[in-house]
C-alpha angles and dihedrals in degrees: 000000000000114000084253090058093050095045092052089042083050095048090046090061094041082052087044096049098039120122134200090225100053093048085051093052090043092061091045093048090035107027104187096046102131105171097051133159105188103232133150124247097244095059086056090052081051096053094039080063099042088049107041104104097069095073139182094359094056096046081053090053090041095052101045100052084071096217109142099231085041097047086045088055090048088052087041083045094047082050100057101041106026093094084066084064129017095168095051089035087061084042097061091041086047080228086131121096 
């Protein structure tokens, strides 16, 4: 599966597991979220586990899509994997001088 594949299989679920009422909750808690699912955080932790082993190139993809459920999975996914790379870690953050 190419990382395009994953990402659209990714943002289906995200579509698939969305709720009124937690999009609802997310403008009230983040009130200038625009792109917005509407997807509980434990979903998120579920699919942080289920993708995680796509790595660096996914939380890339993820991140750069700039939906908030999709931008919050790239920073699970950079938690559970950073300590494989520092240096790329602080790369894709553009920590690194």
């Amino acid at each position: 599966m190419t990382g395009s594949d994953v990402l659209t299989e990714i943002q289906d679920k995200l579509s698939t597991f969305s709720t009124e009422e937690a999009r609802v909750a997310f403008a009230k808690f983040v009130p200038n979220s625009r792109n917005v699912y509407g997807v509980r955080l434990p979903m998120i932790n579920n699919l942080a586990k289920q993708y995680k082993a796509h790595g660096f190139p996914l939380i890339g993809k993820l991140w750069n899509s700039g939906a908030f459920e999709e931008r919050m999975l790239a920073i699970k996914l950079l938690n559970k994997i950073c300590r494989k790379d520092p240096d790329l870690t602080l790369e894709l953050l553009d920590l690194q001088s």
